[in-house]
Structure formats: structure tokens, C-alpha cells
N, CA, C and O atoms as a GROMACS GRO file, in nm:
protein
  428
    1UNK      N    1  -0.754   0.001  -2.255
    1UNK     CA    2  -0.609  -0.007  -2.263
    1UNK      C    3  -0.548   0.037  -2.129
    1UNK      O    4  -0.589   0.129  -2.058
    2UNK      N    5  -0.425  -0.060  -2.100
    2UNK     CA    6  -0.378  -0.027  -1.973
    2UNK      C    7  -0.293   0.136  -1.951
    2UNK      O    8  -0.286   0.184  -2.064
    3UNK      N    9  -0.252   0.197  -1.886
    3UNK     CA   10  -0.192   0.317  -1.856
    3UNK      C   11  -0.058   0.257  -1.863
    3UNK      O   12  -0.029   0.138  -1.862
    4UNK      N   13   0.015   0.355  -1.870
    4UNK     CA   14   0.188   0.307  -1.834
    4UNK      C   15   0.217   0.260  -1.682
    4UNK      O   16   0.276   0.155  -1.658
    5UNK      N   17   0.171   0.346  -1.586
    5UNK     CA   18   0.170   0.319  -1.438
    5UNK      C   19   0.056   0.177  -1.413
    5UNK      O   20   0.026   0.143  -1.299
    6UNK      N   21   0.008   0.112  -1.523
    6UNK     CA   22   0.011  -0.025  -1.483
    6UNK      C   23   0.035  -0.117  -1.505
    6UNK      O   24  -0.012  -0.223  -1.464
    7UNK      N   25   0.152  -0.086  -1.608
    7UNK     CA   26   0.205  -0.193  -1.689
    7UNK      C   27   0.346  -0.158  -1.696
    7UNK      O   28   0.416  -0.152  -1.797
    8UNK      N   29   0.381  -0.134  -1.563
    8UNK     CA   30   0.522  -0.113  -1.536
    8UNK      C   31   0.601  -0.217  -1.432
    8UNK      O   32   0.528  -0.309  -1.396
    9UNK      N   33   0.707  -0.219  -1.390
    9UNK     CA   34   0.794  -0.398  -1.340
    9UNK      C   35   0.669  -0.438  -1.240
    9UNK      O   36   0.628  -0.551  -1.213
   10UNK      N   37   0.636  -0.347  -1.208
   10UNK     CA   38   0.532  -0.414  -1.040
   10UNK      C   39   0.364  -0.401  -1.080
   10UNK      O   40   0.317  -0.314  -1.153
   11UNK      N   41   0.302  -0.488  -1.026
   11UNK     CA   42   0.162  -0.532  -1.049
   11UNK      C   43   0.143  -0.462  -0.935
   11UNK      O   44   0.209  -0.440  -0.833
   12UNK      N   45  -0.013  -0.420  -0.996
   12UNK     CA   46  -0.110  -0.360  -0.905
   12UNK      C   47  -0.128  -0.458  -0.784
   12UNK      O   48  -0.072  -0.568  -0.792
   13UNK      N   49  -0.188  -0.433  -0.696
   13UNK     CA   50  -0.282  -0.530  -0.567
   13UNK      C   51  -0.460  -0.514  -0.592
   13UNK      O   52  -0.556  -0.439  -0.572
   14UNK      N   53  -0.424  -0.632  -0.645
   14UNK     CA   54  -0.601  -0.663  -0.708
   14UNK      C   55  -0.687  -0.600  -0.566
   14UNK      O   56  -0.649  -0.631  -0.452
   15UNK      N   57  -0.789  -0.523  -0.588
   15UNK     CA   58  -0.893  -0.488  -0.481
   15UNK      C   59  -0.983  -0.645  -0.468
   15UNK      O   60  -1.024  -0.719  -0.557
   16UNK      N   61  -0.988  -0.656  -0.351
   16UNK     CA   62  -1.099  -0.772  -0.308
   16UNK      C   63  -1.252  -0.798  -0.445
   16UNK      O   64  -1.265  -0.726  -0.544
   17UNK      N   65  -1.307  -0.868  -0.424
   17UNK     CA   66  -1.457  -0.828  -0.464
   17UNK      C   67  -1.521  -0.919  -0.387
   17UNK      O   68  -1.477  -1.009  -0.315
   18UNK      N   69  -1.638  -0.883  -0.413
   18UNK     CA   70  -1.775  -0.985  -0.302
   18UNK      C   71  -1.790  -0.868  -0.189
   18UNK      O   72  -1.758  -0.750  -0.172
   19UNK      N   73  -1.862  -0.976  -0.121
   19UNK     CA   74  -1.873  -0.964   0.027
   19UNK      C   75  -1.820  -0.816   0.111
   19UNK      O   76  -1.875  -0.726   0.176
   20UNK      N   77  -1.682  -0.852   0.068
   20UNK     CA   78  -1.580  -0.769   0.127
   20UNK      C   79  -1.625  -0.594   0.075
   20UNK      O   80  -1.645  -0.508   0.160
   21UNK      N   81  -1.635  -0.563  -0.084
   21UNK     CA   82  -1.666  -0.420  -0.106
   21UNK      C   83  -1.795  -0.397  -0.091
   21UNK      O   84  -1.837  -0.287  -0.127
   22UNK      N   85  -1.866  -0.473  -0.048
   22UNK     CA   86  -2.021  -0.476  -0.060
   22UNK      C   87  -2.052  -0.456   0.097
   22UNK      O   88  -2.158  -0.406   0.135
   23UNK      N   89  -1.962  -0.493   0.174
   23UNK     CA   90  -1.968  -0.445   0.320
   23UNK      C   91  -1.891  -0.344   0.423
   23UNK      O   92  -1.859  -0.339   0.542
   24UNK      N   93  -1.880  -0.259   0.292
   24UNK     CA   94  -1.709  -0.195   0.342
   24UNK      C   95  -1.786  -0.042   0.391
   24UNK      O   96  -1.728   0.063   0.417
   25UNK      N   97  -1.894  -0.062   0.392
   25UNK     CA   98  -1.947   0.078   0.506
   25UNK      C   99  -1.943   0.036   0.626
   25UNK      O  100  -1.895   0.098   0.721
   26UNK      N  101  -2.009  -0.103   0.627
   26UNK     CA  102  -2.068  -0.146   0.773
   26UNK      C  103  -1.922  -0.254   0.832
   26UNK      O  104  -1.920  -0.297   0.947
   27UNK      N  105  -1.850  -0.272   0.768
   27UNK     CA  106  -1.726  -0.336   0.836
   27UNK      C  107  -1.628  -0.239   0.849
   27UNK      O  108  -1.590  -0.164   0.759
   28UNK      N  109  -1.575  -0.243   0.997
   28UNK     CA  110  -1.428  -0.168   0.966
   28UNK      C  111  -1.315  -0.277   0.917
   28UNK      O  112  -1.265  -0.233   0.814
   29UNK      N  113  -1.279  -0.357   0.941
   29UNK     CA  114  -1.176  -0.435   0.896
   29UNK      C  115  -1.192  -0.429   0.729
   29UNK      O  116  -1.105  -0.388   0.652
   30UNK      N  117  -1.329  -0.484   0.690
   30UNK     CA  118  -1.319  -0.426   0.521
   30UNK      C  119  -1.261  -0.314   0.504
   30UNK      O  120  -1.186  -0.333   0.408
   31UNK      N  121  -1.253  -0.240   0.528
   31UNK     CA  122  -1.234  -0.102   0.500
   31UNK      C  123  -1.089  -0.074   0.512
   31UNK      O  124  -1.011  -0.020   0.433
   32UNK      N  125  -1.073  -0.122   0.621
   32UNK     CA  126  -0.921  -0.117   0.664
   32UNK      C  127  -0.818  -0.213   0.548
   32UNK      O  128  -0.705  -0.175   0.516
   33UNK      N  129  -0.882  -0.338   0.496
   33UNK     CA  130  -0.800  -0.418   0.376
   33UNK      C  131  -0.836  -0.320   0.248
   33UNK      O  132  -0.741  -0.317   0.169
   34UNK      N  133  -0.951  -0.237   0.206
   34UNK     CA  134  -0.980  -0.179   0.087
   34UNK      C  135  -0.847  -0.077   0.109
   34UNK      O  136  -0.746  -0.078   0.038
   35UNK      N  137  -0.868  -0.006   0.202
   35UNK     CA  138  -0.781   0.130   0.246
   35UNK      C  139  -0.623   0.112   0.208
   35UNK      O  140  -0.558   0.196   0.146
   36UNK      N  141  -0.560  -0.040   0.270
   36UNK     CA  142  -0.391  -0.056   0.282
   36UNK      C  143  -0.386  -0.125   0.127
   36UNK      O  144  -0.274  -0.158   0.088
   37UNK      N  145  -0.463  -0.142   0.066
   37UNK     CA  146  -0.458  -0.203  -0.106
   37UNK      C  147  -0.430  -0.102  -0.184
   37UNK      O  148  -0.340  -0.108  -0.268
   38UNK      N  149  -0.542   0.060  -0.153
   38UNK     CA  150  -0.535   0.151  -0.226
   38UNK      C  151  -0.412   0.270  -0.228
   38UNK      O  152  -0.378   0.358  -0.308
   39UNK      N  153  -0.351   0.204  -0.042
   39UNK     CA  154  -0.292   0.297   0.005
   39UNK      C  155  -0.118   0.272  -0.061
   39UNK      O  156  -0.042   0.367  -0.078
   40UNK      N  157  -0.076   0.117  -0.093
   40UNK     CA  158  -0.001   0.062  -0.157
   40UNK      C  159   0.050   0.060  -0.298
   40UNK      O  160   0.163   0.057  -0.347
   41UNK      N  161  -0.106   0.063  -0.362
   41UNK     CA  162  -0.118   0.085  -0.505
   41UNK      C  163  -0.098   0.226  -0.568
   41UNK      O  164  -0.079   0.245  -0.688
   42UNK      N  165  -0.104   0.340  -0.458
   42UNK     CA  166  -0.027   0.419  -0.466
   42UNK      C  167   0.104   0.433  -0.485
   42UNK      O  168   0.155   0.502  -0.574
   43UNK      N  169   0.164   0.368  -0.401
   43UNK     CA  170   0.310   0.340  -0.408
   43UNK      C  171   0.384   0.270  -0.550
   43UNK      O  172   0.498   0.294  -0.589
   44UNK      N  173   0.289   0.184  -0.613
   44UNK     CA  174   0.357   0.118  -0.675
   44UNK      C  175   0.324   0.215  -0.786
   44UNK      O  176   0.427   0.239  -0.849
   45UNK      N  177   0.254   0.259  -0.818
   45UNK     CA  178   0.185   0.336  -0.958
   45UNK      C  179   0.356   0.421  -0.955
   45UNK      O  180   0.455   0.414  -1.027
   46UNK      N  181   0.319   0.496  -0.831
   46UNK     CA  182   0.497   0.570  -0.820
   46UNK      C  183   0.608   0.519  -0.853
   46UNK      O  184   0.690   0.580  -0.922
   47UNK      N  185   0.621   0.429  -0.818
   47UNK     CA  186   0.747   0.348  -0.905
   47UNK      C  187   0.783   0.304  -0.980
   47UNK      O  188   0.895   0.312  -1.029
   48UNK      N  189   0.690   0.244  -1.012
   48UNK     CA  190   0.614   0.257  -1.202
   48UNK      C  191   0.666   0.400  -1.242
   48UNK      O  192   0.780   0.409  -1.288
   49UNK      N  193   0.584   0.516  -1.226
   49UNK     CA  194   0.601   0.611  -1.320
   49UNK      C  195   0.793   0.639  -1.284
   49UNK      O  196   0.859   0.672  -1.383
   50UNK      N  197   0.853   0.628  -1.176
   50UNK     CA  198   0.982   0.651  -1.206
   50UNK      C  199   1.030   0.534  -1.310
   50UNK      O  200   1.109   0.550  -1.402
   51UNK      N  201   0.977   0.437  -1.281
   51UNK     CA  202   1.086   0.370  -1.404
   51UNK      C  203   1.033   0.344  -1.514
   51UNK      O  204   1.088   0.286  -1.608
   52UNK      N  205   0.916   0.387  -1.509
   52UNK     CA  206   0.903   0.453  -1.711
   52UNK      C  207   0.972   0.571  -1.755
   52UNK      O  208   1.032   0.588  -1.861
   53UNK      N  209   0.946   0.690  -1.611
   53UNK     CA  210   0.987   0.757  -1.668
   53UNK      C  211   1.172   0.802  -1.681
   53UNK      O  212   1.231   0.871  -1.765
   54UNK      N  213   1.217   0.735  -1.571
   54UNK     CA  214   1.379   0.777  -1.585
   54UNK      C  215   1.448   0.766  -1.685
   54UNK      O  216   1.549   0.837  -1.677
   55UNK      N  217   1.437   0.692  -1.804
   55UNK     CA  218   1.483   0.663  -1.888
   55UNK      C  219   1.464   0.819  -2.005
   55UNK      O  220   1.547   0.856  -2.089
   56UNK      N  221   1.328   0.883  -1.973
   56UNK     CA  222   1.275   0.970  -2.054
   56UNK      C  223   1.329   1.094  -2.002
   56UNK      O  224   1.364   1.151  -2.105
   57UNK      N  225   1.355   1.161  -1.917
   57UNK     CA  226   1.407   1.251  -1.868
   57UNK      C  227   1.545   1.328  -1.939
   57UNK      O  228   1.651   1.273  -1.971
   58UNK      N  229   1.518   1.429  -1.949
   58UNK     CA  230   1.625   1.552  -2.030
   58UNK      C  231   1.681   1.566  -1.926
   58UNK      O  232   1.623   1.544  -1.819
   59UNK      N  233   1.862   1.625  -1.937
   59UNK     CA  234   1.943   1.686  -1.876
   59UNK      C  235   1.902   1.805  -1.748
   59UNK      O  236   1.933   1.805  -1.629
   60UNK      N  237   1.817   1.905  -1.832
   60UNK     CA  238   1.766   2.010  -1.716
   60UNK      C  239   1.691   1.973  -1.632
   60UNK      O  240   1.680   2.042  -1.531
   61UNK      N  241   1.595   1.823  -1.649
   61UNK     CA  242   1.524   1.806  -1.560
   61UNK      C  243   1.532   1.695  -1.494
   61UNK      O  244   1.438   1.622  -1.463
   62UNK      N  245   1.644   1.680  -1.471
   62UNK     CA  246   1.691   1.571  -1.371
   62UNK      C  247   1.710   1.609  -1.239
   62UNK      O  248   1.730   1.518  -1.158
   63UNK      N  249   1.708   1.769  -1.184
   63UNK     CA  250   1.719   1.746  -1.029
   63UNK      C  251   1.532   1.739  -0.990
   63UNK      O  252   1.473   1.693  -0.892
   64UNK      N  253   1.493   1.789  -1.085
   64UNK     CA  254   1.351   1.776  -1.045
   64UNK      C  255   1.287   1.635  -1.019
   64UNK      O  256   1.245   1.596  -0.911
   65UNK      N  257   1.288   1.564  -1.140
   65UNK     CA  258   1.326   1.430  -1.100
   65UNK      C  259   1.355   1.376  -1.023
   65UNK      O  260   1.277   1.289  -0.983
   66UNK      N  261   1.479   1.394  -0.958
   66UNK     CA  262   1.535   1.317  -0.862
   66UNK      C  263   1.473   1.384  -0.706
   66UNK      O  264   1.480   1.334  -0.593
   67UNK      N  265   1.429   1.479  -0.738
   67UNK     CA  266   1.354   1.541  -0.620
   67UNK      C  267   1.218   1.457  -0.616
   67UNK      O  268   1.171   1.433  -0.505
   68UNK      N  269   1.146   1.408  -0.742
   68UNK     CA  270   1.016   1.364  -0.728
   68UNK      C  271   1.055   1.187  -0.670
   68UNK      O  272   0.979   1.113  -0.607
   69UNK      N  273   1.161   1.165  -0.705
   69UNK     CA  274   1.196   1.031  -0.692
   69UNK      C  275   1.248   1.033  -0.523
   69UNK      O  276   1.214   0.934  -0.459
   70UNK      N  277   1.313   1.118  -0.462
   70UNK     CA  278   1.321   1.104  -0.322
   70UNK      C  279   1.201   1.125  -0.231
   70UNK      O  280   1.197   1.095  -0.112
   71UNK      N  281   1.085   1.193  -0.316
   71UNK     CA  282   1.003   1.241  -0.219
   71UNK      C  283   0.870   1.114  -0.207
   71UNK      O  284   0.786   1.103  -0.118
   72UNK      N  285   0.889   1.034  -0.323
   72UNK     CA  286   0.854   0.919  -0.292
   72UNK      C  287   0.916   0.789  -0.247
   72UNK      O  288   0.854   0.687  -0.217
   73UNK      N  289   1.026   0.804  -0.247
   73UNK     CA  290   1.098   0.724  -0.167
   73UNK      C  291   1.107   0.782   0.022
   73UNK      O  292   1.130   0.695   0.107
   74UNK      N  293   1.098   0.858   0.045
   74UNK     CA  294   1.044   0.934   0.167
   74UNK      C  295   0.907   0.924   0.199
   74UNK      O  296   0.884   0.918   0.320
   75UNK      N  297   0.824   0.922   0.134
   75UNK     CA  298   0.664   0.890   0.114
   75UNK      C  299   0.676   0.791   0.201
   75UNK      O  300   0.631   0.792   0.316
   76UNK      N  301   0.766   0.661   0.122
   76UNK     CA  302   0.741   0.537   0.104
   76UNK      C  303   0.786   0.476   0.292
   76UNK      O  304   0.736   0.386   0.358
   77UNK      N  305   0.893   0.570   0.323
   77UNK     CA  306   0.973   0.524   0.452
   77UNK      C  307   0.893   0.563   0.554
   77UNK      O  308   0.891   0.494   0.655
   78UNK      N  309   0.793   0.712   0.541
   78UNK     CA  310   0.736   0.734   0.633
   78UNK      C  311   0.570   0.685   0.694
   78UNK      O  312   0.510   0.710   0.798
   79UNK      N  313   0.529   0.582   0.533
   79UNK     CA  314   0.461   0.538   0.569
   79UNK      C  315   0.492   0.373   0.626
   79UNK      O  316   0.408   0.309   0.688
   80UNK      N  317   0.612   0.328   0.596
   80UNK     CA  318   0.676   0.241   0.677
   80UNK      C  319   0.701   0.207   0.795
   80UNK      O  320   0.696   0.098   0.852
   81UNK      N  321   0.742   0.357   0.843
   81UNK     CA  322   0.777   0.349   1.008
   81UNK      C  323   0.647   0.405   1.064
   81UNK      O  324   0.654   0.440   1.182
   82UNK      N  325   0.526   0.420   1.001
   82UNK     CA  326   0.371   0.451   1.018
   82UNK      C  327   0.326   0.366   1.107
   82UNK      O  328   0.276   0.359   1.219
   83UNK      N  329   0.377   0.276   0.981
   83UNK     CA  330   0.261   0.113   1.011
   83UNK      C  331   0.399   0.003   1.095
   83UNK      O  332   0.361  -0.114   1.104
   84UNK      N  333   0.504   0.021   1.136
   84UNK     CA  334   0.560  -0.068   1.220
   84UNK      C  335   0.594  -0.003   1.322
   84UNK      O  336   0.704  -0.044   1.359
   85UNK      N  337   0.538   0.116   1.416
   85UNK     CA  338   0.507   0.196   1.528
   85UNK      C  339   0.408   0.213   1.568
   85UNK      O  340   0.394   0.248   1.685
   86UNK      N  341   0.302   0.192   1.482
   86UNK     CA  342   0.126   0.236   1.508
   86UNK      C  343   0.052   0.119   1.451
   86UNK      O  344  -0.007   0.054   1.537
   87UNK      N  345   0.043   0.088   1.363
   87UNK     CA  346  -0.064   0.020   1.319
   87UNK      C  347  -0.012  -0.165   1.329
   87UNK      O  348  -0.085  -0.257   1.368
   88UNK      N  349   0.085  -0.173   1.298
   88UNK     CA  350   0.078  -0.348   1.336
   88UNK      C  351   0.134  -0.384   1.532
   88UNK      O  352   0.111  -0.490   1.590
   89UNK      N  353   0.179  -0.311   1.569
   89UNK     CA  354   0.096  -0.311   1.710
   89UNK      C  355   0.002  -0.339   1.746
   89UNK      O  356  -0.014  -0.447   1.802
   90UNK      N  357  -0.106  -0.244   1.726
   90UNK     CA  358  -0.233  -0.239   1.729
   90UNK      C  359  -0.304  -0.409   1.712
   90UNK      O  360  -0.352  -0.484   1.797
   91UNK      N  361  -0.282  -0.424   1.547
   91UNK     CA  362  -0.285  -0.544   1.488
   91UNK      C  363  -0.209  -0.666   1.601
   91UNK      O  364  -0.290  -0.748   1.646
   92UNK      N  365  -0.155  -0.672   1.619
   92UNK     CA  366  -0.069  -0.782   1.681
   92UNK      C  367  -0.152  -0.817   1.821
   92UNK      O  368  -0.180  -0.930   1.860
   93UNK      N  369  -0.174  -0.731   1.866
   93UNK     CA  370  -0.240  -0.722   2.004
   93UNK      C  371  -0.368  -0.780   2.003
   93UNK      O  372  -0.422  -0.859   2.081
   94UNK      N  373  -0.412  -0.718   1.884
   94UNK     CA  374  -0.560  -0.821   1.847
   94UNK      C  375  -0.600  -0.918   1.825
   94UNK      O  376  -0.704  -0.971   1.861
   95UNK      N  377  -0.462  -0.976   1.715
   95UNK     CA  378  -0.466  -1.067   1.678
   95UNK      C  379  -0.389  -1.188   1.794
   95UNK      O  380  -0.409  -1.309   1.802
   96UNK      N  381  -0.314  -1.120   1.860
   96UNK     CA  382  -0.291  -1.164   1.988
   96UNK      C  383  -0.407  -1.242   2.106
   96UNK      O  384  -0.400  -1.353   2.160
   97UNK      N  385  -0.516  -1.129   2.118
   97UNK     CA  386  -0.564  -1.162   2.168
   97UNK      C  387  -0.716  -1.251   2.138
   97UNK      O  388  -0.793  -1.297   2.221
   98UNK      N  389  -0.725  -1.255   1.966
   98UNK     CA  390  -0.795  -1.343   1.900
   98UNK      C  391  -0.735  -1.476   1.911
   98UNK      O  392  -0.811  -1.572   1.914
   99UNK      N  393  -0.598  -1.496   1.917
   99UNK     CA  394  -0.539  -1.630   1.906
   99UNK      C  395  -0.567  -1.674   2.054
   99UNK      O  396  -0.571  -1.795   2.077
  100UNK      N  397  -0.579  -1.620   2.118
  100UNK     CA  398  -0.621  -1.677   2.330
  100UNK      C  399  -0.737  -1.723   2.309
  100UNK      O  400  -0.743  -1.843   2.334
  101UNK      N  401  -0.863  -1.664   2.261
  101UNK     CA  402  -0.949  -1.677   2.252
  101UNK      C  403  -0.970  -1.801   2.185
  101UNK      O  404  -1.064  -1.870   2.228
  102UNK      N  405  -0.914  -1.839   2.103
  102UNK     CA  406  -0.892  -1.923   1.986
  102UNK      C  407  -0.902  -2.031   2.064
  102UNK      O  408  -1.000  -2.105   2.073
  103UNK      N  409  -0.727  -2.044   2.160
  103UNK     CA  410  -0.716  -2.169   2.195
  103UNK      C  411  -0.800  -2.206   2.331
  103UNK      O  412  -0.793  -2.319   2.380
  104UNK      N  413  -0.880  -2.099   2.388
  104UNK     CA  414  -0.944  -2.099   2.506
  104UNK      C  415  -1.101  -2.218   2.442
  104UNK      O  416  -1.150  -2.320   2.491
  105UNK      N  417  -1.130  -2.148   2.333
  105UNK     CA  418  -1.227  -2.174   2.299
  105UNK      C  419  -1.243  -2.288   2.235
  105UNK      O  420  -1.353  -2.343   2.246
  106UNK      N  421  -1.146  -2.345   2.157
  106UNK     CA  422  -1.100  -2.481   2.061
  106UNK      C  423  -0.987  -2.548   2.107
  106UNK      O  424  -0.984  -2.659   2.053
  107UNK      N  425  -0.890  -2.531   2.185
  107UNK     CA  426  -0.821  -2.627   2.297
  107UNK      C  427  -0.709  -2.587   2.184
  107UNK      O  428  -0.594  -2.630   2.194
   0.00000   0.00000   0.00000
């Protein structure tokens, strides 16, 4: 039976199978797609549990709440400006310089 946090407005991000988890010691790029799936599916489980749970929430415990609900919404921004300062840079450059290669190599 599913949990509430997975059967809430947003779907999980299916993990790969094959190849991909079966090589995810000896590949870094596997690792790196296993990693931003698990690292996401975090996120969503969180949003999930706020909107199962907001509805359920008592009077006294609504600043707590709303404290757990900003601190994943803060979670959410700082791993945002993470990955569009550091990591798809990185990415871009590579893939940058895979696409030269590309047309160097295949016209």
C-alpha cells in the first residue's frame, strides 16, 4: 500500500532501472541522475506531506506548520540557486564542449 506522501497532487520521479543502477558505483554520471531523482523526490514527498497535511492541522499548531512549510520552501530555493550557480554551469560547459566534439567529429 502506497504512503500518503505518495499519493499526494505530485508523482514521484521513477528511479532509472538497468544498466544505469547496476553501474552506479563505477559511473559518475549514473550516480549523478540516481542522486538529482532522489534529491527531488525529496522535495516532492514535502509537498505532498504539506498538502495532506494542511488541511489537518489544529489552531495551536499552525505557526509550527507554517514554519515547517517555509523551511521547505527555503530548502527548495536554496537548492535552486545551488544548481543554477554551480551545477548546470558545470553541465553546460560539458555539454558544451561534447556538442564541438560532436560536430567536429560528425560534421
Amino acid at each position: 500500500m502506497a504512503s500518503e506522501s505518495t499519493t499526494g497532487p505530485y508523482s514521484l520521479i521513477p528511479l532509472p532501472e538497468g544498466v544505469m543502477t547496476q553501474t552506479v558505483d563505477k559511473d559518475p554520471k549514473n550516480m549523478m541522475v540516481i542522486d538529482m531523482v532522489l534529491v527531488h523526490n525529496v522535495f516532492i514527498r514535502a509537498m505532498n506531506s504539506i498538502h495532506i497535511n494542511a488541511p489537518k492541522v489544529i489552531p495551536r499548531d499552525v505557526p509550527a506548520f507554517i514554519g515547517y512549510c517555509l523551511t521547505v520552501l527555503q530548502t527548495i530555493e536554496f537548492h535552486h540557486h545551488l544548481e543554477e550557480e554551480t551545477i548546470f554551469p558545470v553541465l553546460e560547459k560539458k555539454i558544451g564542449e561534447i556538442s564541438q566534439n560532436v560536430v567536429i567529429e560528425y560534421g
